[in-house]
C-alpha positions in Angstrom: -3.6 -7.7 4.4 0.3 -6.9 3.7 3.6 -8.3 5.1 5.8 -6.4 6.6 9.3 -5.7 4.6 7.8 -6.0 0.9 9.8 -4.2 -1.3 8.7 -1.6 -3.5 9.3 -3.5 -6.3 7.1 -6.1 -5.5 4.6 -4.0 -4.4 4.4 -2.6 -8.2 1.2 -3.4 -10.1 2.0 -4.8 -13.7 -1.3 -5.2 -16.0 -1.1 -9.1 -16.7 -1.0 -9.8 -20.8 -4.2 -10.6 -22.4 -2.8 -14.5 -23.0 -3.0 -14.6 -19.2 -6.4 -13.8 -18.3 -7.4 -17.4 -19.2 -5.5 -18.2 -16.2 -5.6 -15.1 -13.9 -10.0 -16.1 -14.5 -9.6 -20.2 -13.4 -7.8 -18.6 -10.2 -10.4 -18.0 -8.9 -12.4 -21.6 -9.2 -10.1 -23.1 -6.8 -11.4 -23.3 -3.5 -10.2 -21.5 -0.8 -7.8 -23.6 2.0 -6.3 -25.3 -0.7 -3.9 -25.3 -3.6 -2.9 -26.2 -6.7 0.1 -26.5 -9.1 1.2 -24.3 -12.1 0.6 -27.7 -14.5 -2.9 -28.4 -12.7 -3.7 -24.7 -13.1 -2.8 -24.9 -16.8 -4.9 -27.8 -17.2 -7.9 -26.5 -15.5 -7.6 -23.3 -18.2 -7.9 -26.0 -21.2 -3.9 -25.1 -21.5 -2.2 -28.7 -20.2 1.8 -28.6 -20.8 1.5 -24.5 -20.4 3.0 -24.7 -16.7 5.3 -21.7 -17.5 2.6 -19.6 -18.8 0.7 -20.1 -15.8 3.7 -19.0 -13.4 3.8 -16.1 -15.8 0.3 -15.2 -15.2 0.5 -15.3 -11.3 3.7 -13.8 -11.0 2.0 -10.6 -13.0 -0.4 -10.7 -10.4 0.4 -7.7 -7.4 0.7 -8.9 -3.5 -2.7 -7.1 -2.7 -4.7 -8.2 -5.9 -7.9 -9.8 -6.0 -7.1 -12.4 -7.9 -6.0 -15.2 -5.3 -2.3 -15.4 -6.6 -1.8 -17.2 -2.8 -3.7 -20.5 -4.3 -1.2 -21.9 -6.8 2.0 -23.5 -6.2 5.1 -25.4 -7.6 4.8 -29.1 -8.7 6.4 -29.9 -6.0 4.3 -27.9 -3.4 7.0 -24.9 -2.7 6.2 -21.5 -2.8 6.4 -18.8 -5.4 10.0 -16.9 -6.0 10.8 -14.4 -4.0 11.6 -14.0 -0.5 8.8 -11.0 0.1 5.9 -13.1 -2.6 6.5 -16.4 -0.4 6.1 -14.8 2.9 3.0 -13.2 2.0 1.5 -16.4 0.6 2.4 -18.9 3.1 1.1 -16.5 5.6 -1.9 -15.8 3.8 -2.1 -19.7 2.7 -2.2 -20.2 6.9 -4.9 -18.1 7.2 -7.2 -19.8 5.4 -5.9 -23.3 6.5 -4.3 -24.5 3.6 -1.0 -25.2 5.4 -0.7 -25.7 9.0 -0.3 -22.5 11.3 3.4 -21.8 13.0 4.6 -24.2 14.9 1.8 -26.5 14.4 2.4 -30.6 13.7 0.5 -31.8 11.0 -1.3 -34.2 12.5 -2.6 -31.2 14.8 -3.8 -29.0 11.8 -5.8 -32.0 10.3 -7.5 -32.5 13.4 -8.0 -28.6 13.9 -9.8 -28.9 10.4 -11.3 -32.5 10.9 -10.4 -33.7 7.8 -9.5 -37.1 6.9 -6.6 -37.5 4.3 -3.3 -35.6 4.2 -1.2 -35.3 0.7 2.1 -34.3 0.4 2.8 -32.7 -3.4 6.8 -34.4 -2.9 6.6 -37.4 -1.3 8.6 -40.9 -1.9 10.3 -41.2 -5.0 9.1 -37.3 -5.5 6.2 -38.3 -6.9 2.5 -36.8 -4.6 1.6 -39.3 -1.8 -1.2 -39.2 0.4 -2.1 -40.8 3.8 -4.8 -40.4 6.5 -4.9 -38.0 8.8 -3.7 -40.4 11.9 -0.8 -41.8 10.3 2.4 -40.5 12.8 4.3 -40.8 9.7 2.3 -37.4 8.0 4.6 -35.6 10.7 7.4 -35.8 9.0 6.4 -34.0 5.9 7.1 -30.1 5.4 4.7 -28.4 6.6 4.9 -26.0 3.6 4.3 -29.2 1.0 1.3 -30.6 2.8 -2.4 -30.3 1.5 -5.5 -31.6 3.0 -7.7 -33.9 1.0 -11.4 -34.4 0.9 -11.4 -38.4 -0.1 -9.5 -41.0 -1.4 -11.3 -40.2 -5.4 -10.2 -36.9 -4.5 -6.8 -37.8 -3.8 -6.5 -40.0 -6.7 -8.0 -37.2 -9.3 -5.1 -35.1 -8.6 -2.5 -38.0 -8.9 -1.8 -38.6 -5.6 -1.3 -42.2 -4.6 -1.2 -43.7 -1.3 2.2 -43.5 0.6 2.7 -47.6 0.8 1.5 -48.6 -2.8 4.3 -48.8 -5.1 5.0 -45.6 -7.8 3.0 -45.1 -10.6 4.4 -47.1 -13.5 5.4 -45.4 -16.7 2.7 -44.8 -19.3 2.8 -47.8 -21.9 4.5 -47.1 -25.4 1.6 -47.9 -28.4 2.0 -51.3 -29.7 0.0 -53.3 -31.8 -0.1 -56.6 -32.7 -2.5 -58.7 -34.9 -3.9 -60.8 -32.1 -5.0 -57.2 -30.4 -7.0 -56.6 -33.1 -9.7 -59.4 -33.0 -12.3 -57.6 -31.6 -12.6 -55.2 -34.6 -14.7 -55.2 -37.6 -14.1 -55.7 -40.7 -15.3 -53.3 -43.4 -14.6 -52.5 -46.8 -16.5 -49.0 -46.9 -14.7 -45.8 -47.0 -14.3 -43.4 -44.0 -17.0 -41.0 -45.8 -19.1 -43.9 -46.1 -19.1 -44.7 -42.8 -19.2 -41.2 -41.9 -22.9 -41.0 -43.7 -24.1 -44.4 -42.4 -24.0 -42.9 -38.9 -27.5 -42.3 -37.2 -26.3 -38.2 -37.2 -29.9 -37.1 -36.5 -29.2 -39.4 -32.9 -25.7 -37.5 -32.5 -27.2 -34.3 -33.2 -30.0 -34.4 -30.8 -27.8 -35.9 -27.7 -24.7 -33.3 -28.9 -27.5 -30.4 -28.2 -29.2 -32.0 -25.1 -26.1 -33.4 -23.2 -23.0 -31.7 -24.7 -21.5 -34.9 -26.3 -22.6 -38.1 -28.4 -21.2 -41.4 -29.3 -21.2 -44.2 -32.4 -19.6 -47.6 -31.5 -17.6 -50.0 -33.8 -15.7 -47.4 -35.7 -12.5 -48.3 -37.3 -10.8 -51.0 -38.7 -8.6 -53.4 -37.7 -5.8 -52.6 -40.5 -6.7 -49.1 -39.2 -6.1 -48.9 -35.4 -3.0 -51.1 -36.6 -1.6 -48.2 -38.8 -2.4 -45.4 -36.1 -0.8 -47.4 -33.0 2.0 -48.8 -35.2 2.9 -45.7 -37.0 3.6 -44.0 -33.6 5.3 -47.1 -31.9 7.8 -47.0 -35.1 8.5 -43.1 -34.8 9.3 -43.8 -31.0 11.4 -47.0 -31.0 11.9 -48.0 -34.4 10.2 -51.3 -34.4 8.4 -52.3 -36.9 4.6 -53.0 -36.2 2.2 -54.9 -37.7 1.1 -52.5 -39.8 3.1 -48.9 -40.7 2.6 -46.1 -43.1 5.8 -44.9 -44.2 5.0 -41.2 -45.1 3.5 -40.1 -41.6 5.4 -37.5 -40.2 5.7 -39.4 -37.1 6.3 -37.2 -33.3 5.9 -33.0 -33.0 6.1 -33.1 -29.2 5.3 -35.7 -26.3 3.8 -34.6 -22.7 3.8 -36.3 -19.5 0.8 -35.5 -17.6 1.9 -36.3 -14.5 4.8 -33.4 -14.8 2.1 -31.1 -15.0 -0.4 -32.2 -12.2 -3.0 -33.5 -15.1 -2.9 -37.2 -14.2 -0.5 -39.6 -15.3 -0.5 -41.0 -18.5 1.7 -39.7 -22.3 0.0 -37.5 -25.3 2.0 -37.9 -28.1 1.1 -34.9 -30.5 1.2 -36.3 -34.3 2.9 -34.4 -36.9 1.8 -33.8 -40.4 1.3 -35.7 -42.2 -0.5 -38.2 -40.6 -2.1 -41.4 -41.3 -4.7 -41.5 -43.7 -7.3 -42.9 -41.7 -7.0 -40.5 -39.6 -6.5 -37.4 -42.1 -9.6 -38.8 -43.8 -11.6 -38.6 -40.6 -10.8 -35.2 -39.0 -11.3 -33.8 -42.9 -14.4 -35.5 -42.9 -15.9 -35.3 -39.4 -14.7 -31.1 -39.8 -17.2 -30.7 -42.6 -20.1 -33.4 -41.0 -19.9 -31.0 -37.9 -19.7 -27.2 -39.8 -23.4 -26.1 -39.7 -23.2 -27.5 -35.7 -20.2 -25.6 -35.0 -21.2 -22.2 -36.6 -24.5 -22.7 -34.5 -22.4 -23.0 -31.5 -20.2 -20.3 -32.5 -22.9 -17.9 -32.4 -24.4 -18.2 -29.3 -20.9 -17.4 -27.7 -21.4 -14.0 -26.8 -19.0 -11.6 -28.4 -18.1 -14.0 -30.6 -20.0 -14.4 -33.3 -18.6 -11.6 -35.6 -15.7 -10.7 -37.5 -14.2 -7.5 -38.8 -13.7 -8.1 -42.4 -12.0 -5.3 -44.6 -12.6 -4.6 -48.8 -10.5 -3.4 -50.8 -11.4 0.5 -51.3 -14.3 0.3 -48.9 -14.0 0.8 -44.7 -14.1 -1.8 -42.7 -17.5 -3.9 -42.1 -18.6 -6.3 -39.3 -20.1 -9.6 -40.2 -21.3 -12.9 -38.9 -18.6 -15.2 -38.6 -19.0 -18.9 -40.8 -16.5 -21.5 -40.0 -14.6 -21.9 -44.2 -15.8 -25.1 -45.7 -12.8 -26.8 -45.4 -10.6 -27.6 -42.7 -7.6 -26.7 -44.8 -9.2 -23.1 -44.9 -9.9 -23.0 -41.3 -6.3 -24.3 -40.7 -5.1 -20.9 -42.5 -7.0 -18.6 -40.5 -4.8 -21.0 -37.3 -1.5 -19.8 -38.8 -2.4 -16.5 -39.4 -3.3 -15.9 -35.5 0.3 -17.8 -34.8 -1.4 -21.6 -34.2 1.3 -23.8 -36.1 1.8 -26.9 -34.1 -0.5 -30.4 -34.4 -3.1 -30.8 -32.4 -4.2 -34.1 -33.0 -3.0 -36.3 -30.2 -2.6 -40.1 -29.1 -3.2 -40.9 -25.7 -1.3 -43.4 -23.5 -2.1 -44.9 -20.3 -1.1 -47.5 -18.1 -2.2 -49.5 -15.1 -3.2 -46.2 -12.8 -3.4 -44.2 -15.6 -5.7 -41.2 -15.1 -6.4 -37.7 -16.8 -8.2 -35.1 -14.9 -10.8 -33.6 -16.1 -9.6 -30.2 -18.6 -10.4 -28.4 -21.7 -8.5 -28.3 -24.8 -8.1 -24.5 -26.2 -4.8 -24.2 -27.9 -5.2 -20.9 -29.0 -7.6 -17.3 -29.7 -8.8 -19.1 -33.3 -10.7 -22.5 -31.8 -13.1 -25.0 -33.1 -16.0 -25.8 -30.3 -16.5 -29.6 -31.1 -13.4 -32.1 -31.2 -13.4 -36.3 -31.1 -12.0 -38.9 -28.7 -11.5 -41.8 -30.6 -11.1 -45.3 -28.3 -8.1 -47.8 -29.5 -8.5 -50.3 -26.9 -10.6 -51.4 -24.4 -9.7 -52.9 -20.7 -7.3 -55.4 -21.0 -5.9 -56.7 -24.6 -8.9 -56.4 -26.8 -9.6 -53.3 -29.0 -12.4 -51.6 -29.7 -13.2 -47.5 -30.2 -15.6 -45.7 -29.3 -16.1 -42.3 -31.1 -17.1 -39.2 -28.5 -18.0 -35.6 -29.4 -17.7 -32.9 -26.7 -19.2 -29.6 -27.0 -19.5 -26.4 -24.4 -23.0 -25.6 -24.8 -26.2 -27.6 -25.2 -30.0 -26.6 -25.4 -31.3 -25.3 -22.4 -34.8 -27.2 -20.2 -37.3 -25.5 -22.8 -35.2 -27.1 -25.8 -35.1 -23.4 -27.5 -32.1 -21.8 -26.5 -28.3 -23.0 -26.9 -26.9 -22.4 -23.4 -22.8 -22.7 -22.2 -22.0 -25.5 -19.8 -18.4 -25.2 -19.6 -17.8 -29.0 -20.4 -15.1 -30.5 -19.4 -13.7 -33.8 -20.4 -11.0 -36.4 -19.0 -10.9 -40.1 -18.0 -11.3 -42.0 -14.3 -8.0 -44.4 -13.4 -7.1 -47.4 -15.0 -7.9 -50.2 -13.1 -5.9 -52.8 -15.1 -4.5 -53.4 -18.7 -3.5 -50.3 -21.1 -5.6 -47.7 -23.2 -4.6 -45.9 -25.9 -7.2 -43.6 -27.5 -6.9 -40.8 -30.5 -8.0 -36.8 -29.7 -8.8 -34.9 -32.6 -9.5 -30.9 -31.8 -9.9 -29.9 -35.5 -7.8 -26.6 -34.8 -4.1 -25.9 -34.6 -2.5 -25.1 -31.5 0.5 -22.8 -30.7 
C-alpha cells in the first residue's frame, strides 16, 4: 500500500549498511498493532544507548519495504521525519490498530479492540504513563502517542507507570558504607583461589542444560567496598569507606529510561579498574575459554577465520578464542571495539531493566557475568550469574541456540547495585 503525494525521493530504495541489519532483523519480532521506540528497539538488538543507530537503520528502510519500518517510534511516541514517511506510517499504524482510526476517541478504539490498559509514551512529567481503558481522562491524550497494553507487568516492563503514582525516582548513586557490608564473608584466599574452589563441574552442566549458572557468597567485604566506593568517588568526590586511587574511574554513564530499557543508571568503568575486579574478568576469561570456543563453534558461519602467511595464500581455519584476555582484547581494537565494557548497575525503588542482549560489536565473547552487590534493602550479598545463547538440546548431544536474553523484574523496595562483566570491548 502507498500514500498518495510521496516524493520521489522518498520513494528511493537505499541498501541499509551491514551495522544495521542487527536492527532492520529485530523489526520484525515486534508484534503487529503495536510499537516501540528507537531506545527499546536498540535494546531488543543487544545495542542499549544505540537509539541513533536504530533511527539510522529504519530511516534506510524504503516506504514499501518488508521490513515493518511503520512499528518503531520516537521516545516520546511521535512519528518518523518527514511529512511523506509519517503519513504513510500513521496510516499504516491505523490499519493494524496500533493508533486509533480518524476521528476516533480513544476510549472508542480500546473498546473497538477490547483491551484493557492504555499507555501514553509522553505523559505527566514526560515520562510513559498508563491507565485503564475506562478512565475519561485517556481522552485527552494524542491520539498519535497512545499504545494499547496487554497487562499491568506488561505496562511496567516497558517503563510505563500508572498515571496517579508519583514519577519514577532517580536511580541511586553507589554508596557504601561499613555497616552495608555485614552480610559478607570474610576470606583471605585469592580470587584464583576462589575461582578453583567453585563446584565448576555444577556450572558447567546447568551453563549447557539451561543457558546460565550461579555460585553464591562471592566477594568480599573490603571488596564490594572498593568497587561501590571507587565509583561513588569518580562521581561526587566523596570519599568511601574504601577507594583505590589508581582506577580509572567513569568512560560513559546511560540512563535506561532515556532509551525505553527500564529505568535504572549503567556506569561503564574505565581502565584501569579495581583489582578485584580485573582479577576476576582475567580469571573467569580463561576458567570459561574451552566453554566459549565450544560455543563459538556451533554458531553457524562462525566458527572459522581467514588467516593469511607470510608467502603463502590465504587459509581458512577453526577459530580458538587467544588464551588471554589481553589477546582477545587486541583482536577488539583491531575490529574498532575501544571502549569498556564492564559496567556497574544502579537501581532504585522501581527500578527495572528489560529484558536485552549485550553485543557491543562484530568481535564478541558468548558468556559474560552479573555479579550482585546488594540485596533487597541494606544488606549485601552477590550472587555470580553466567549467561550463554545456546545450551544442549532434549537428547543432551547437540549444542542448540536459544537466543537468551537477560534483564531484571522492578524493584520493589531498597537499592541494587550489581557488576556486568561481558569479557569483550565494545565500540
Amino acid at each position: 500500500m502507498r500514500a498518495h503525494h510521496i516524493s520521489s525521493i522518498e520513494e528511493f530504495i537505499m541498501a541499509p549498511p551491514p551495522s544495521s541489519q542487527a536492527f532492520l532483523h529485530t523489526i520484525s519480532s515486534i508484534p503487529k498493532g503495536q510499537t516501540r521506540s528507537f531506545g527499546e528497539l536498540a535494546t531488543m538488538a543487544g545495542k542499549p544507548g544505540a537509539a541513533r543507530a536504530a533511527g539510522r537503520a529504519v530511516a534506510s528502510c524504503p516506504l514499501n519495504s518488508p521490513t515493518p519500518w511503520h512499528h518503531v517510534v520516537s521516545s516520546h511516541g511521535a512519528l518518523v521525519k518527514g511529512l511523506g514517511r509519517a503519513a504513510y506510517q500513521l496510516k499504516m499504524l491505523q490499519e493494524e490498530g496500533a493508533r486509533p482510526a480518524q476521528g476516533e476517541s480513544n476510549r472508542d478504539w480500546a473498546q473497538r479492540l477490547g483491551v484493557v490498559l492504555m499507555g501514553c509514551y509522553a505523559g505527566k512529567e514526560n515520562q510513559r504513563v498508563y491507565a485503564f481503558a475506562e478512565d475519561l481522562r485517556v481522552d485527552s491524550w494524542p491520539a498519535t502517542l497512545v499504545e494499547w497494553i496487554r497487562d499491568e507487568d506488561a505496562a511496567v516492563m516497558r517503563g510505563f507507570r500508572h498515571i496517579d503514582a508519583p514519577p519514577f525516582p532517580e536511580p541511586p548513586l553507589p554508596h557504601c558504607t561499613f555497616e552495608n557490608l555485614k552480610t559478607l564473608p570474610k576470606s583471605e584466599l585469592t580470587m584464583e583461589a576462589r575461582l578453583d574452589s567453585l563446584d565448576w563441574r555444577s556450572l558447567r552442566v546447568s551453563l549447557m542444560t539451561k543457558g546460565f549458572s550461579h555460585a553464591k557468597s562471592f566477594l568480599t567485604k573490603q571488596e564490594v567496598s572498593e568497587i561501590l566506593s571507587t565509583v561513588e568517588y569518580a562521581l561526587t568526590g566523596v570519599e568511601g569507606c574504601h577507594r583505590n586511587m589508581h582506577c580509572g574511574g567513569i568512560d560513559r554513564e546511560v540512563n535506561l529510561s532515556r532509551f525505553g530499557g527500564g529505568h535504572g543508571k549503567y556506569y561503564y568503568l574505565k581502565d584501569p579498574l579495581p583489582g578485584c575486579v580485573e582479577s576476576l574478568r582475567s580469571s573467569l576469561y580463561e576458567k570459561l575459554r574451552d566453554d566459549a570456543n565450544a560455543l563459538r563453534l556451533v554458531a553457524r558461519g562462525d566458527n572459522m577465520k581467514t588467516e593469511l602467511r607470510p608467502g603463502k595464500s590465504m587459509r581458512t581455519i577453526p577459530y580458538s578464542y587467544p588464551c588471554s584476555l589481553e589477546d582477545f582484547f587486541d583482536e577488539c581494537r583491531n575490529a574498532g571495539q575501544n571502549r569498556p565494557s564492564v559496567i556497574l548497575l544502579c537501581y532504585g525503588k522501581g527500578g527495572i531493566n528489560i529484558a536485552h542482549r549485550d553485543l557491543y560489536g562484530p568481535i564478541w565473547y558468548p558468556l559474560q557475568a552479573m555479579v550482585m552487590l546488594s540485596q533487597k534493602g541494606v544488606d549485601y550479598e552477590d550472587l555470580l550469574i553466567f549467561c550463554s545463547s545456546y545450551r544442549l538440546d532434549r537428547n543432551f548431544t547437540n549444542l542448540v541456540k536459544v537466543g537468551l536474553h537477560h534483564g531484571m523484574q522492578r524493584i520493589i523496595s531498597g537499592q541494587r547495585f550489581a557488576l556486568g562483566i561481558a569479557f569483550h570491548l565494545a565500540k
